[in-house]
Each structure stands twice: as structure tokens, then as C-alpha cells.
Residue frames as a rotation matrix with the C-alpha (Angstrom) as fourth column:
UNK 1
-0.003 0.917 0.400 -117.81
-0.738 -0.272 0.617 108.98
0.674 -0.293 0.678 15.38
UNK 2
0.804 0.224 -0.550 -117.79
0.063 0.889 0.454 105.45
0.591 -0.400 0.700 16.68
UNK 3
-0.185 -0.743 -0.643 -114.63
0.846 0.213 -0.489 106.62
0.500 -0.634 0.589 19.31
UNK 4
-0.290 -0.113 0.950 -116.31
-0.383 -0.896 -0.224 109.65
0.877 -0.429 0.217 20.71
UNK 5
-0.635 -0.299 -0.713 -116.76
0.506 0.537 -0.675 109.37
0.584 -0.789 -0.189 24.43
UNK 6
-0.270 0.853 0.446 -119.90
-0.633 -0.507 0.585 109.59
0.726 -0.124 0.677 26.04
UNK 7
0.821 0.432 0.373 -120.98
-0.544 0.391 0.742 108.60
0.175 -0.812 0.556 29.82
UNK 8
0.371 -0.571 0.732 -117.26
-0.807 0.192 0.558 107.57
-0.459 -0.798 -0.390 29.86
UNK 9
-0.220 -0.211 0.953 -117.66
0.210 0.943 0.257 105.18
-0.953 0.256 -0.163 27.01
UNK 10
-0.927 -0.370 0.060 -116.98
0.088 -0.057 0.994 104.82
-0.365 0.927 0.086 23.44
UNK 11
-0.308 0.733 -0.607 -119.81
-0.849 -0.499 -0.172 105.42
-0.429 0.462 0.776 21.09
UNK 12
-0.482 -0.115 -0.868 -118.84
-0.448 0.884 0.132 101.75
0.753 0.452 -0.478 19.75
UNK 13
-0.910 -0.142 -0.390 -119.69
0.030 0.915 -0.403 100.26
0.414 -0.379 -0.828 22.54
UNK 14
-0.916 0.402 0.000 -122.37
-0.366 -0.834 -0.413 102.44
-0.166 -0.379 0.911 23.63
UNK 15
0.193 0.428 -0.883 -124.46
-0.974 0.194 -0.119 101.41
0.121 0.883 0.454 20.45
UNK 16
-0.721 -0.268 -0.639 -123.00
-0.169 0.962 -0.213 97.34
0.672 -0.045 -0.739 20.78
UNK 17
-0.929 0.172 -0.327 -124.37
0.364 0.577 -0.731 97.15
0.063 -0.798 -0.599 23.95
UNK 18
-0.427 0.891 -0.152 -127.72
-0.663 -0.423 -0.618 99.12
-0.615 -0.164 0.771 23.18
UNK 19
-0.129 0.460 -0.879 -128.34
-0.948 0.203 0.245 96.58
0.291 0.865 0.410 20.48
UNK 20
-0.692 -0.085 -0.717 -127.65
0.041 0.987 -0.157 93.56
0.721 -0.138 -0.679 22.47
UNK 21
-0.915 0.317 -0.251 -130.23
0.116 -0.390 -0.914 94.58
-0.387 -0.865 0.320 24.97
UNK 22
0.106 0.983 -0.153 -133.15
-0.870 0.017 -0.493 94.85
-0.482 0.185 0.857 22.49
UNK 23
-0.230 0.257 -0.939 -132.15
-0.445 0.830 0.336 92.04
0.866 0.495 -0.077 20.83
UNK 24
-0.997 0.048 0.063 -132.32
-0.023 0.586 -0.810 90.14
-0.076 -0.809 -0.583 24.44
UNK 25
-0.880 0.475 -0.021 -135.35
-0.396 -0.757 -0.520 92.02
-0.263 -0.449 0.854 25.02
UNK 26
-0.159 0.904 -0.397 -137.15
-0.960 -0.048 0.276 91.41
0.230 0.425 0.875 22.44
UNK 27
-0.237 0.096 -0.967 -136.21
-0.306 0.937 0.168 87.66
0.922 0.335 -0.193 22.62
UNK 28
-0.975 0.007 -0.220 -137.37
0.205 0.394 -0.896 87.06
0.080 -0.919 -0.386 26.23
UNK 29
-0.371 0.928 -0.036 -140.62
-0.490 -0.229 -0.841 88.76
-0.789 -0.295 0.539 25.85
UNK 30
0.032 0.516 -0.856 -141.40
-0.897 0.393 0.204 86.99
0.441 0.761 0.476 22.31
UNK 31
-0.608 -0.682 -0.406 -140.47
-0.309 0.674 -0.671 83.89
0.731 -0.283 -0.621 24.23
UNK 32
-0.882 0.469 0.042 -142.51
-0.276 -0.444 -0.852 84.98
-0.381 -0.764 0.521 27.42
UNK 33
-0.080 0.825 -0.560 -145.66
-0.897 -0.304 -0.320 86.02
-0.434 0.477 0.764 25.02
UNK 34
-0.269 0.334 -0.903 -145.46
-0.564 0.706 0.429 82.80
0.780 0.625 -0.002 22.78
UNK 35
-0.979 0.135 -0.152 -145.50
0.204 0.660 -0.723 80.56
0.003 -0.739 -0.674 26.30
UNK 36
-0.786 0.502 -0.361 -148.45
-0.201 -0.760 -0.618 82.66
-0.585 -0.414 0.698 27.29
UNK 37
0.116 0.704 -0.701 -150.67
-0.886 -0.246 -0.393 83.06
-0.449 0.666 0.595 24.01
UNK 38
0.344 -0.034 0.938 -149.53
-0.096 0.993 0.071 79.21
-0.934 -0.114 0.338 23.10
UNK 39
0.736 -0.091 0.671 -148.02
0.669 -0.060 -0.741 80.33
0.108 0.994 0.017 19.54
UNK 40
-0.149 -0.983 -0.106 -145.28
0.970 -0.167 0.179 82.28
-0.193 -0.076 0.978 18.32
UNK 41
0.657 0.748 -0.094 -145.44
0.750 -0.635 0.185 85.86
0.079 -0.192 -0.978 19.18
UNK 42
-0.212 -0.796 0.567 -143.48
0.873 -0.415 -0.256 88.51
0.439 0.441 0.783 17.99
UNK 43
0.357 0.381 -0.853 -143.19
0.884 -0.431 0.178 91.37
-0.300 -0.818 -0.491 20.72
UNK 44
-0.682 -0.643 -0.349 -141.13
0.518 -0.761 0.390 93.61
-0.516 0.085 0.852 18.58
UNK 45
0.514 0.833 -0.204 -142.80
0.095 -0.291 -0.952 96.68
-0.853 0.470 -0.229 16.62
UNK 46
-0.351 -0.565 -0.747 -140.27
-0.850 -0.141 0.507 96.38
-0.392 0.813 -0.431 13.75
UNK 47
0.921 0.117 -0.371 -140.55
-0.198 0.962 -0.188 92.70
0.335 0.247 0.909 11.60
UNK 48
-0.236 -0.924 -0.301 -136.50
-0.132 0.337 -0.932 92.13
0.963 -0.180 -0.202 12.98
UNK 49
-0.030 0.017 -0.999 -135.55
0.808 0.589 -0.015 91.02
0.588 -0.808 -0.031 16.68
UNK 50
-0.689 -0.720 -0.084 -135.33
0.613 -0.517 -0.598 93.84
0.387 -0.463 0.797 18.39
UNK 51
0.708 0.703 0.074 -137.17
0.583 -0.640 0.501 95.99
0.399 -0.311 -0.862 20.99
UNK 52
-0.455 -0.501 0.736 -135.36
-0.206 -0.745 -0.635 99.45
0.866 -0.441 0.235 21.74
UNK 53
0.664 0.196 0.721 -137.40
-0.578 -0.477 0.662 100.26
0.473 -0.857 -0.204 24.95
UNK 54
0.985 -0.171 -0.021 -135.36
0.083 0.362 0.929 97.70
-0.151 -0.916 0.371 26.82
UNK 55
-0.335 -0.938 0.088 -131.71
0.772 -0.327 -0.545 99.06
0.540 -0.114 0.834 24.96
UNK 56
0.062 0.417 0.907 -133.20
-0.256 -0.871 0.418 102.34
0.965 -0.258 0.053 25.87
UNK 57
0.838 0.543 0.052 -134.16
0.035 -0.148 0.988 100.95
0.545 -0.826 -0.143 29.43
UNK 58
0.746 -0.656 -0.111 -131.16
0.588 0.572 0.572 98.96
-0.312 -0.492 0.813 30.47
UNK 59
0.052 -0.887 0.458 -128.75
0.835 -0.213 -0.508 101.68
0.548 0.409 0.730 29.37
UNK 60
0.280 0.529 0.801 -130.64
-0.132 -0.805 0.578 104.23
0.951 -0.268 -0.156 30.94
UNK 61
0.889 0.395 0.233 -130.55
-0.278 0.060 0.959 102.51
0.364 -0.917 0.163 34.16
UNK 62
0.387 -0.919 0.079 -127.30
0.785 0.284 -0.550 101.25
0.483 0.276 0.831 33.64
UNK 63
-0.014 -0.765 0.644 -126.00
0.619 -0.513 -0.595 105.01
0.785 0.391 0.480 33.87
UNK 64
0.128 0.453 0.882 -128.02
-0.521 -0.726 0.449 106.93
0.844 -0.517 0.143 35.93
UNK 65
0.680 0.382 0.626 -127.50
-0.718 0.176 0.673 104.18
0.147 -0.907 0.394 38.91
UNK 66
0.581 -0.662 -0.474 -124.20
0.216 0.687 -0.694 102.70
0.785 0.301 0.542 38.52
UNK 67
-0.248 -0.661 0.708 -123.15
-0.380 -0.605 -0.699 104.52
0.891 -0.443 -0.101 41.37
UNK 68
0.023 0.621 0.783 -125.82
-0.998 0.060 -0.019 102.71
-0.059 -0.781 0.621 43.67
UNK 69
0.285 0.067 -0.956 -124.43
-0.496 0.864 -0.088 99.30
0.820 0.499 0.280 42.72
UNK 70
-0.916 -0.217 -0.337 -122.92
0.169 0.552 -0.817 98.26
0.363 -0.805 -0.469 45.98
UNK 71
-0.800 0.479 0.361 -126.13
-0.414 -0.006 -0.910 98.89
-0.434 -0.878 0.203 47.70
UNK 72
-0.996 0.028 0.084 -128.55
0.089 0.320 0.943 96.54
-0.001 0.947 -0.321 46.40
UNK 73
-0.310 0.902 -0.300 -131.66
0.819 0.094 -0.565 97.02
-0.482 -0.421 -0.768 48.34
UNK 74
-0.045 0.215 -0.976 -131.24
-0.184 -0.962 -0.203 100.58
-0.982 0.170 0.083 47.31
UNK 75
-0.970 0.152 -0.189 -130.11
-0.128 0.343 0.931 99.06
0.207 0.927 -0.314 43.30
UNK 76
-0.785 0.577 0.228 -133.45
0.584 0.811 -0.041 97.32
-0.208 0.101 -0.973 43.76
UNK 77
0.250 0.784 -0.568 -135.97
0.645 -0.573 -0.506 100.32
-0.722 -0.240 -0.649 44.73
UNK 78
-0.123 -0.042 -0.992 -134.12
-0.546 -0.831 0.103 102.77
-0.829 0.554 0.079 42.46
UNK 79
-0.943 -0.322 -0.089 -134.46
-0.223 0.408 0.886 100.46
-0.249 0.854 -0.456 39.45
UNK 80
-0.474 0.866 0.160 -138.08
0.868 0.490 -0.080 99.29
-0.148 0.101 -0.984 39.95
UNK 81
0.277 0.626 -0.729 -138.67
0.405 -0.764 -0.502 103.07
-0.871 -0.157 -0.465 40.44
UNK 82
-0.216 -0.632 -0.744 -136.50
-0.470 -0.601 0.647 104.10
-0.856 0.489 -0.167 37.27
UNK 83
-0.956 -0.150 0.250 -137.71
0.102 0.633 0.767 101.54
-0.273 0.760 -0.590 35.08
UNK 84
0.023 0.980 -0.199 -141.36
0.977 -0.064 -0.201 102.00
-0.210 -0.190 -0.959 35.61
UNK 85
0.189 0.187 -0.964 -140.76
0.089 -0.981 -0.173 105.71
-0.978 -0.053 -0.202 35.13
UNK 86
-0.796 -0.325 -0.511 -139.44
-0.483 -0.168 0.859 104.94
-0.365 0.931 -0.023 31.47
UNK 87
-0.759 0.492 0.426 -142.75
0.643 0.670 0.371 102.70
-0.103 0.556 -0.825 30.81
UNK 88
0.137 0.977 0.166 -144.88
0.891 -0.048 -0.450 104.89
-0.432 0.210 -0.877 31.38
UNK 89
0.146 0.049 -0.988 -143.55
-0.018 -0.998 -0.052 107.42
-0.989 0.025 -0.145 29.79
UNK 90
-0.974 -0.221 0.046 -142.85
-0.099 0.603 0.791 104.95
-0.203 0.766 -0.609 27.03
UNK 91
-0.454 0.886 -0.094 -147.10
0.731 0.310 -0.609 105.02
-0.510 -0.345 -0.788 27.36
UNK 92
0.377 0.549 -0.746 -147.61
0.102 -0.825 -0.555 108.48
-0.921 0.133 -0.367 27.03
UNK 93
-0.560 -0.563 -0.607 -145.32
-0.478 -0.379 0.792 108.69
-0.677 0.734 -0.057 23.77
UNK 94
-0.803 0.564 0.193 -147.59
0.595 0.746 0.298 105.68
0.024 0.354 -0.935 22.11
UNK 95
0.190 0.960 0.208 -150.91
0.951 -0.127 -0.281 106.88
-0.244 0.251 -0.937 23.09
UNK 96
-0.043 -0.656 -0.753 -149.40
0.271 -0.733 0.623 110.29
-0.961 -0.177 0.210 21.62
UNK 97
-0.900 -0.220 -0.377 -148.29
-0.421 0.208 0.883 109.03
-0.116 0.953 -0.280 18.21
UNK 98
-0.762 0.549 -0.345 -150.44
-0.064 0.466 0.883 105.96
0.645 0.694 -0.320 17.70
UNK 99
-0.358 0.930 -0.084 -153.32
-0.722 -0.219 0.656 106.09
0.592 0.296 0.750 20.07
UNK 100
0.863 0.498 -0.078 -152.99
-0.378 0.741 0.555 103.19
0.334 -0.450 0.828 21.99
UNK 101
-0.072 -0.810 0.582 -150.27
-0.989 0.135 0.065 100.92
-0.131 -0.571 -0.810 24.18
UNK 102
0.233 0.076 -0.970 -149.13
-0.771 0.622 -0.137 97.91
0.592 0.780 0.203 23.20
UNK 103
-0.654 -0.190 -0.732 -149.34
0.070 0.948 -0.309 96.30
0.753 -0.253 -0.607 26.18
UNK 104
0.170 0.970 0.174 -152.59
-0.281 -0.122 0.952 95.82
0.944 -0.211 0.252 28.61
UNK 105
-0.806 -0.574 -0.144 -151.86
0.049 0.178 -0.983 95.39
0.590 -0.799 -0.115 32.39
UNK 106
-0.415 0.648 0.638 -155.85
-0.766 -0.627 0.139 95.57
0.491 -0.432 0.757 33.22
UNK 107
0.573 0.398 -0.717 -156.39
0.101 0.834 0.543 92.10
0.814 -0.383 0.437 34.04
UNK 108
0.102 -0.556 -0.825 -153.45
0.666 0.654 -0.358 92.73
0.739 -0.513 0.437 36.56
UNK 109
0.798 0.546 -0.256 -154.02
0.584 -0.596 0.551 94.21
0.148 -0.589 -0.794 40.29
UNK 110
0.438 -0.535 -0.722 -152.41
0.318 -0.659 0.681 97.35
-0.841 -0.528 -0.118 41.51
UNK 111
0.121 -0.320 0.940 -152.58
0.977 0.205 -0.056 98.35
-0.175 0.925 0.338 37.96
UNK 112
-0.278 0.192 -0.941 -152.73
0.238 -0.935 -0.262 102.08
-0.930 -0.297 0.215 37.01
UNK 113
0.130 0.210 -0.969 -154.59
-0.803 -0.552 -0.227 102.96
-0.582 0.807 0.096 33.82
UNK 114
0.837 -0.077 0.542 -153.42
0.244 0.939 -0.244 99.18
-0.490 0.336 0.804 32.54
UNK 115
0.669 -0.741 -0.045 -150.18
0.041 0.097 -0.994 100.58
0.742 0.664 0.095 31.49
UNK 116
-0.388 -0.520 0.761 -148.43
-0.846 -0.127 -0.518 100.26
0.366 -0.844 -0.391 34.94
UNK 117
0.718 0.691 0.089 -148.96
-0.324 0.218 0.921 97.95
0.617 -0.689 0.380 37.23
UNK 118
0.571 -0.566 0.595 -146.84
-0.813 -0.290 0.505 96.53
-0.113 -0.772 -0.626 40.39
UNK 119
0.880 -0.134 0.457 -146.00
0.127 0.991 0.046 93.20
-0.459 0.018 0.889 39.41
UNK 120
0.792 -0.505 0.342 -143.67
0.129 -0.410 -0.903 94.86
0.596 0.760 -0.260 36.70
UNK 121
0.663 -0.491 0.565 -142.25
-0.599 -0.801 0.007 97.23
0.449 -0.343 -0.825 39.00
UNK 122
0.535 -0.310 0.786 -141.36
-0.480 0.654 0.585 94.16
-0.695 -0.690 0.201 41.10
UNK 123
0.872 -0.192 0.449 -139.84
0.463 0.618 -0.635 92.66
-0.155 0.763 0.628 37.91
UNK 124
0.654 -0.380 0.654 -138.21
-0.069 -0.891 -0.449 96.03
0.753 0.248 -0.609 36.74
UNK 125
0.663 -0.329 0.672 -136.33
-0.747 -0.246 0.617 95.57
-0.038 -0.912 -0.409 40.43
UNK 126
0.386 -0.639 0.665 -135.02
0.099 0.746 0.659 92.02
-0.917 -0.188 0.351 40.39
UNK 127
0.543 -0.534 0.648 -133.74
0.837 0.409 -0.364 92.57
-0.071 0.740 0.669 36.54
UNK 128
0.800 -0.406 0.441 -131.86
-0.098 -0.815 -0.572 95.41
0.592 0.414 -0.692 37.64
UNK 129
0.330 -0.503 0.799 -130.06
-0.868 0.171 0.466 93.78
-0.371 -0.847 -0.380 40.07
UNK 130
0.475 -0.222 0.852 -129.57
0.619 0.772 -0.144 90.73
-0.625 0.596 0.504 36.92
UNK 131
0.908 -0.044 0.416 -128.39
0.339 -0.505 -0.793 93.73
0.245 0.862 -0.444 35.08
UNK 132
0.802 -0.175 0.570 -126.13
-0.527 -0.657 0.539 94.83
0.280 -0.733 -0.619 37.58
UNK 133
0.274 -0.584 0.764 -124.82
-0.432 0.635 0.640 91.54
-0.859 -0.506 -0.078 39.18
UNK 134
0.221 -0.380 0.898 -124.51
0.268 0.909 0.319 89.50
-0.938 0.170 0.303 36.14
UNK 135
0.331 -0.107 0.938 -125.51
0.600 0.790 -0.122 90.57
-0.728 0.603 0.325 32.60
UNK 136
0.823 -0.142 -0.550 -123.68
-0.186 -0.982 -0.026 93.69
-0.537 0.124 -0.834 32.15
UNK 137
-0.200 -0.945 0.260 -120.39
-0.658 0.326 0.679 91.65
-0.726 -0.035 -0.687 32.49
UNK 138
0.050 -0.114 0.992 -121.62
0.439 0.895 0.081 89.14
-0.897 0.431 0.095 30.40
UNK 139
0.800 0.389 0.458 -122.57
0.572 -0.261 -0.777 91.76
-0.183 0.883 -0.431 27.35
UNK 140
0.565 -0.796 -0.218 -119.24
-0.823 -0.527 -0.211 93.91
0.053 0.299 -0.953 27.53
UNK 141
0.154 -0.391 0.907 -117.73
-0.251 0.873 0.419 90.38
-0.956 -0.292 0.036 27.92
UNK 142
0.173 0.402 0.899 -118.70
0.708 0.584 -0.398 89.40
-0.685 0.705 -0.184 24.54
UNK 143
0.961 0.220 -0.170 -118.93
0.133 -0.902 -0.411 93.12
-0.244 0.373 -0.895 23.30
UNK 144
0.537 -0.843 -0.034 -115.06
-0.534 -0.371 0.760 92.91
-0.653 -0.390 -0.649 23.71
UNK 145
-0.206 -0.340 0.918 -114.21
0.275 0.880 0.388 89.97
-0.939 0.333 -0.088 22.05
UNK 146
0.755 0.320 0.572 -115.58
0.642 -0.185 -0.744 91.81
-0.132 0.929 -0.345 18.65
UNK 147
-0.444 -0.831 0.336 -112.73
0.884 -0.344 0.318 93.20
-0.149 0.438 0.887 16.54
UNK 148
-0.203 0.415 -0.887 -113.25
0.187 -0.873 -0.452 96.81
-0.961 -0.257 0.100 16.54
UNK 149
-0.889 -0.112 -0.444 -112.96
-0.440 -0.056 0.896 96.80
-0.126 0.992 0.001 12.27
UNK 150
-0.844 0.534 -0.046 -115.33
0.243 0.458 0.855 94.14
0.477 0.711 -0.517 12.03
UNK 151
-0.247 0.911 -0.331 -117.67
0.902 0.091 -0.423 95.43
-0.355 -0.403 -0.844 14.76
UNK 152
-0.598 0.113 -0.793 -117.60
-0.095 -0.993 -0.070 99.05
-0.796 0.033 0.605 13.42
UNK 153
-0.807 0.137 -0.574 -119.25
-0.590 -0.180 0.787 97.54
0.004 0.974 0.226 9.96
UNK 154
-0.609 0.761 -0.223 -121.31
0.646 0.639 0.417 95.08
0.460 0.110 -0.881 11.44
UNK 155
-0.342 0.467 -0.815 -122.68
0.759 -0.374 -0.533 98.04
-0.554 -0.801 -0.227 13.94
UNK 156
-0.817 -0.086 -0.570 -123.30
-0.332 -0.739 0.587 100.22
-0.472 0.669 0.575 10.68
UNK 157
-0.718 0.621 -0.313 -125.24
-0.232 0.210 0.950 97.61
0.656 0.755 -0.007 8.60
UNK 158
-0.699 0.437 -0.565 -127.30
0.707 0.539 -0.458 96.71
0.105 -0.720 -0.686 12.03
UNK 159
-0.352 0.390 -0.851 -128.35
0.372 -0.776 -0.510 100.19
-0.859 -0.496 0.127 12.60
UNK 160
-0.861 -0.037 -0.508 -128.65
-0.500 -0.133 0.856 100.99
-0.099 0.990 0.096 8.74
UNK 161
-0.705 0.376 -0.602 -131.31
0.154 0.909 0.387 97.71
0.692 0.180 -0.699 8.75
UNK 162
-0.037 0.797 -0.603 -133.24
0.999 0.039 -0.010 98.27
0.016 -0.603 -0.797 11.90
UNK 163
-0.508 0.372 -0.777 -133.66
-0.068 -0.917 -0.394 102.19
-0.858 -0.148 0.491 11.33
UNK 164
-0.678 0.501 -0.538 -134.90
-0.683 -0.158 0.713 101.59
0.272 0.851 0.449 7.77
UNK 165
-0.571 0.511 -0.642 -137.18
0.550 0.819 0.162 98.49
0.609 -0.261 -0.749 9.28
UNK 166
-0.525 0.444 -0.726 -138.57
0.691 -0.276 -0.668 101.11
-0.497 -0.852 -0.162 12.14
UNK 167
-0.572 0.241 -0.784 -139.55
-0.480 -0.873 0.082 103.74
-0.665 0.423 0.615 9.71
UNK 168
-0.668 0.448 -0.594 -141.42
-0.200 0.661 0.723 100.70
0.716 0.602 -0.352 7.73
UNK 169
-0.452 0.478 -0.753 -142.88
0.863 0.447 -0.234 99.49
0.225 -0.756 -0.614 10.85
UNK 170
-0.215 0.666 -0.714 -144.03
0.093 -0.714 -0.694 103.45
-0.972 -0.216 0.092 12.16
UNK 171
-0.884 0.194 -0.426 -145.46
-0.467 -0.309 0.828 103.85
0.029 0.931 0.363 7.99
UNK 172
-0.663 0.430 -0.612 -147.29
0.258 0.900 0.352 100.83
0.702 0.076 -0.708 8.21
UNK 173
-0.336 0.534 -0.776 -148.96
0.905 -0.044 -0.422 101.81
-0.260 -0.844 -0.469 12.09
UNK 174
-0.918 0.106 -0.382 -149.62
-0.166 -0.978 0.127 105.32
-0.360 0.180 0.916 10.50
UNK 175
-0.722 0.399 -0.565 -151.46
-0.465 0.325 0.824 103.85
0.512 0.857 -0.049 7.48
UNK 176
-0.558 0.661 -0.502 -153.18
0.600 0.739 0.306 101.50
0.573 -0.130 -0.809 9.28
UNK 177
-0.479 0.409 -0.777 -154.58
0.604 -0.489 -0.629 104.32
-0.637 -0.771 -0.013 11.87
UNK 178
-0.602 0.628 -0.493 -156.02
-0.760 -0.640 0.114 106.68
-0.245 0.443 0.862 8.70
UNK 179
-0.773 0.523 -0.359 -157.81
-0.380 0.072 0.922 103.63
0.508 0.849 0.143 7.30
């Protein structure tokens, strides 16, 4: 499984580098959010480090616009526009399931509905073009340097750990919505 080839690239790495991405993720916005709210703040919806939406994002974009990497103005606009298209559809799945979005954007202008707004988008631009120029190379950098033995077991008990944590974490947000 972990050598089938998909988008050009191993499943091993596929899965390495989706995991190092929410762990980033999660740890820049818990980071972010604790500055902010003046306390530690856990942005993830699991209890572990890790937010998928931004393996999910940054892999997404990754693929779909690796061709547009020499051009960066264009890298810039198609990313701010591609990334923003995964939040808010990352929106509509939430208020779907649980009813609500777990993040508020109404205090900020040029918002849409408070789950959009433009500042992001501007964000969503310059960290595809950090995603691009710098910390792609730096995560398959690193991603490499793991023995394939020991990363195939450590990428087993990771996923093993943060699917059985997500299915705790969506129980729990069920529960708490019937009572």
C-alpha cells in the first residue's frame, strides 16, 4: 500500500507529508489563537496536534497548481482563490454535520457570511507562495531523511492514533449537539 503511486508520488510520502502539514497547521494557529485570546488555545478538533484542513489544503494546492509555480503572481491569485474555495467548502461540510463553523470572520471587513473573508484570502496567497518557494523543500527535505522501515510504522501508529482520536473528537461534538 504505502508504495502505490498517486499524483506521481508514493503513498508513503503522500501521507508523511499530509501529516506534517496539520501538525504545522495546527501549531501556528494554536500559537496564533493563544497570542490573540492571551492563553493557550488549542485550534485542533481532535485533543492531539493536528488540523487536517491545512494537510488537506496544502496538498490540495500543492497538486492542482504545481504547474503554475514559475509564475508567481499567477501562484499567488490561484492559491488565494484555491484555498478560500476549500474553506468554505470546509464551512458548508461543518454547518452540515455539526451546525456551526469553528471559526467567526464577522468582526472582519469584506467578510462573507463570517466564514470568508478577504484578509484570509490575502493570507491563503502569500502562504502559497511559502508553500511553494520554501516549505515544500523543507518537508520532503526532512520527509527523506526518514528510513522508509521506520517511517512506514511510525506512519501506521500516527494514523492508527489520530483516526481513533477524530472519531472521539466527532462522538463527543455529536453528543454534545443532542444534549
Amino acid at each position: 500500500m504505502w508504495e502505490k503511486v498517486i499524483f506521481g508520488y508514493q503513498v508513503y510520502d503522500i501521507v508523511l507529508w499530509f501529516l506534517t502539514y496539520s501538525i504545522l497547521g495546527w501549531a501556528v494557529e494554536s500559537l496564533y489563537m493563544s497570542f490573540c485570546n492571551r492563553k493557550l488555545t488549542n485550534r485542533g478538533f481532535t485533543k492531539g496536534p493536528i488540523c487536517p484542513i491545512y494537510g488537506v489544503g496544502a496538498l490540495t494546492v500543492y497538486f492542482v497548481l504545481q504547474s503554475y509555480s514559475s509564475n508567481k503572481v499567477l501562484l499567488f491569485i490561484l492559491g488565494a482563490a484555491f484555498a478560500t474555495l476549500i474553506e468554505w467548502i470546509t464551512a458548508k461540510i461543518m454547518i452540515s454535520i455539526f451546525h456551526e463553523v469553528w471559526w467567526d470572520y464577522q468582526n472582519k471587513p469584506f467578510n462573507y457570511k463570517g466564514i470568508l473573508c478577504l484578509e484570509s484570502t490575502i493570507a491563503w496567497g502569500f502562504y502559497t507562495l511559502l508553500l511553494f518557494g520554501v516549505l515544500h523543500k523543507i518537508v520532503t527535505g526532512i520527509a527523506s531523511r526518514i528510513p522508509f522501515a521506520i517511517g512506514h510504522i511510525l506512519l501506521t501508529i500516527l494514523l492508527i492514533v489520530f483516526l481513533i482520536d477524530f472519531i472521539h473528537a466527532l462522538y463527543l461534538e455529536k453528543k454534545n449537539m443532542q444534549d
